[in-house]
C-alpha positions in Angstrom: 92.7 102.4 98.7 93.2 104.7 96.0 93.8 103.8 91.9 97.3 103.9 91.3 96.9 106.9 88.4 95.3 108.5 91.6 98.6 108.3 93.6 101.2 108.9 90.5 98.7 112.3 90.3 99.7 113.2 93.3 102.9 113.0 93.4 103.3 114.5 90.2 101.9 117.4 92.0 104.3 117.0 95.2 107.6 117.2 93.1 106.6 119.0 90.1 105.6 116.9 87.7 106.2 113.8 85.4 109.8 114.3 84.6 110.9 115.6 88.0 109.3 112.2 89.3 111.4 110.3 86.9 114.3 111.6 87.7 114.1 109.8 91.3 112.9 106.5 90.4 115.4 104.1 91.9 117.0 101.9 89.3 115.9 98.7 88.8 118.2 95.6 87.2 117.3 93.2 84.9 117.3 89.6 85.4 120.0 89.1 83.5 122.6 91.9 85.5 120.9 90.2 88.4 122.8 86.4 87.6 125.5 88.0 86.3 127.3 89.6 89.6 128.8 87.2 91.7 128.4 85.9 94.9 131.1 87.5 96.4 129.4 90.7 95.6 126.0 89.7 97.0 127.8 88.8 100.5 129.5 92.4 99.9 126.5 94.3 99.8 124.5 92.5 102.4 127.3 92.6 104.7 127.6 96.9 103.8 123.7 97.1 104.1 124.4 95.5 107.6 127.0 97.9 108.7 125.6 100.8 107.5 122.4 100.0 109.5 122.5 103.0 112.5 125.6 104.8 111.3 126.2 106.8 108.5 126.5 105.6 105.3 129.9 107.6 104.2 131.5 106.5 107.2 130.7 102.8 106.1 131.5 103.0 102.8 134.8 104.7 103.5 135.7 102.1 105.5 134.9 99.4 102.6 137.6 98.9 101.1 139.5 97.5 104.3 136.7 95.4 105.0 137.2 93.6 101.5 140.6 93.3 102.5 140.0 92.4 105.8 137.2 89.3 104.4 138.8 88.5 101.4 136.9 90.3 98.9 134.2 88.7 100.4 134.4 85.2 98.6 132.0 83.6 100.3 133.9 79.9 101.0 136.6 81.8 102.1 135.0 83.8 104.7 133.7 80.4 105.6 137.4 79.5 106.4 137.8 82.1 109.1 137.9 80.7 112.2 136.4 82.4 115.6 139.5 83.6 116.5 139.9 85.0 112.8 137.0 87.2 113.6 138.1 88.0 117.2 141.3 89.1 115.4 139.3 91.9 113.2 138.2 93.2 116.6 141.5 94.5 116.6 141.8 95.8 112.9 141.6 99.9 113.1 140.4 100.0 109.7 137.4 98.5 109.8 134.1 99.1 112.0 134.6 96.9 115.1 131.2 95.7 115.9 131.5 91.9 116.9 128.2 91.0 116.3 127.7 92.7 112.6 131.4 90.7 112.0 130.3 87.7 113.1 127.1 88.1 110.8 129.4 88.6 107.7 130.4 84.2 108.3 127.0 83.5 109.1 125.6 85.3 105.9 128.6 83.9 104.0 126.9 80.2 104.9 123.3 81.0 103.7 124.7 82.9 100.4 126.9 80.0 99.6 124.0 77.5 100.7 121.5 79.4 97.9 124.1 79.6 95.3 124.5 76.5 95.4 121.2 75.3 95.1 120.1 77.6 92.4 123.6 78.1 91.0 124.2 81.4 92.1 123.1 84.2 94.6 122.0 86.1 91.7 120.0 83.5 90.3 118.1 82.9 92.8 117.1 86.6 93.0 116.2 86.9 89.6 113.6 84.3 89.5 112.3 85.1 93.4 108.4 86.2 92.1 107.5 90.1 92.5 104.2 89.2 93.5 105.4 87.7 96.9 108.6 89.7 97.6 108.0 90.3 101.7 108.6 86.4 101.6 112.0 86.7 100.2 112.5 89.3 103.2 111.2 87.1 105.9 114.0 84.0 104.1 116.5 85.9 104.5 116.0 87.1 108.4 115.8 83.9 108.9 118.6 82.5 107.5 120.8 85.4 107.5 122.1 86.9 110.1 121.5 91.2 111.0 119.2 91.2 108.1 115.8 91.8 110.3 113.7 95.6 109.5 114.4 96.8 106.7 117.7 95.3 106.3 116.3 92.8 103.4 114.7 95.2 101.5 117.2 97.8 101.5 119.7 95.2 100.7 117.7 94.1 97.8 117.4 97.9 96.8 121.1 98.4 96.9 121.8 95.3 94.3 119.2 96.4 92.2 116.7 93.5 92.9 113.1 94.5 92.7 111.3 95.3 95.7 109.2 97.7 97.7 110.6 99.1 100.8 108.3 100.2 103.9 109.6 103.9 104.6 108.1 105.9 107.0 106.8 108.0 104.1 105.2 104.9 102.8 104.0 103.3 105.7 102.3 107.1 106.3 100.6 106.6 103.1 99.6 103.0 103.4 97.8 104.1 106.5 96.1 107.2 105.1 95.1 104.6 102.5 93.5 102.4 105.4 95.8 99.5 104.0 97.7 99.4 107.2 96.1 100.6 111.0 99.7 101.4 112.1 103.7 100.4 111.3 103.9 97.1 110.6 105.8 94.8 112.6 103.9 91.3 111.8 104.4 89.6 109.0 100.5 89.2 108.3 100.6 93.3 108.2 103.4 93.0 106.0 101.7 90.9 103.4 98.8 92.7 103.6 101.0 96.1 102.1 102.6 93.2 99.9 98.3 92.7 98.4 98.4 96.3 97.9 101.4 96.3 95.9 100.4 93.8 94.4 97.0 95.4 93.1 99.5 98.7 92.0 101.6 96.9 89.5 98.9 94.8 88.2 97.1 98.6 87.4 100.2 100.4 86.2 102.4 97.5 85.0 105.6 99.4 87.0 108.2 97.9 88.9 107.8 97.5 92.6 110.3 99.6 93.1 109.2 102.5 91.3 105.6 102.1 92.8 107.4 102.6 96.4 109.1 105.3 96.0 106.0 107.2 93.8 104.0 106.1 97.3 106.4 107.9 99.1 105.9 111.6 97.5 102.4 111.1 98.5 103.3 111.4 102.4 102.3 114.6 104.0 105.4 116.3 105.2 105.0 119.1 108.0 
């Protein structure tokens, strides 16, 4: 496994140098923008994470604005109110996307953000103060006790709201492997923590967010 100033080197060289590397950093949010969004715009985003899973993401996010319409803005106890014929309705709404089972998730994510928030007293909360150092767990929670959030739903989700976290691309996963961290994709959850160790070991060395120690990973990848 190589040094982290090893790999930021690298793809230095692949795109051109330090400030061209920079420049496509994801941005990360602060704890505090974290607990500040509400819930109903936590259930938004994982529900348009879900959606755009398999289809293109303009198509989706076109679409959006119907589907906050459609789920009222996405306030969480109020989805909760929709019955199963409410849903069965939407099936019928040419607006939105009609794809039963990723409508039926919307409810069933609805419970478990509304569960979270309030144990922890918000969505956002709860994000914020969910440790860096053992993020795949927070994926595994929430395919588990979402619904559609399985792959890389969680991360990406957790990319989109700005939440800190790596995300196992294929450009990533190439380079975990050239790295001998992984022997192929990973699928298990014991393969998964053991990319999570190496991540681990990278921001201990460079003091850099998760996210921005993915996506440096990433220019590393040999691309034909």
């Amino acid at each position: 496994m190589l040094a982290f100033a090893d790999i930021l080197a690298t793809a230095e060289l692949h795109k051109g140098g330090s400030a061209a590397v920079k420049k496509l950093l994801p941005k990360v949010a602060t704890a505090k923008q974290l607990k500040a969004k509400d819930d109903a715009y936590y259930l938004s985003m994982m529900s348009l994470r879900v959606f755009r899973a398999g289809l293109k993401h303009e198509l989706v996010d076109r679409k959006w604005p119907a589907f906050e319409k459609a789920f009222h803005d996405f306030d969480p106890y109020d989805v909760l109110m929709m019955s199963d014929e409410d849903l069965e309705a939407q099936m019928h709404n040419k607006e939105i996307i009609r794809h039963f089972g990723k409508i039926r998730s919307i409810r069933s994510n609805a419970q478990m953000v509304r569960e979270i928030s309030q144990e922890f007293g918000s969505f956002g909360t709860f994000l914020a103060e969910w440790p860096a150092e053992t993020l795949c767990e927070l994926w595994f929670m929430l395919k588990k006790k979402g619904a559609q959030l399985g792959g890389l739903s969680a991360p990406r989700f957790l990319r989109m709201v700005g939440k800190d976290t790596f995300v196992l691309t294929d450009d990533v996963v190439a380079s975990l492997i050239s790295q001998e961290v992984l022997d192929k994709k990973p699928t298990a959850q014991r393969d998964i923590r053991q990319a999570q160790q190496a991540f681990n070991q990278w921001q201990e060395e460079s003091g850099l967010p998760m996210a921005h120690i993915s996506r440096i990973i990433s220019f590393t990848a040999n691309v034909n």
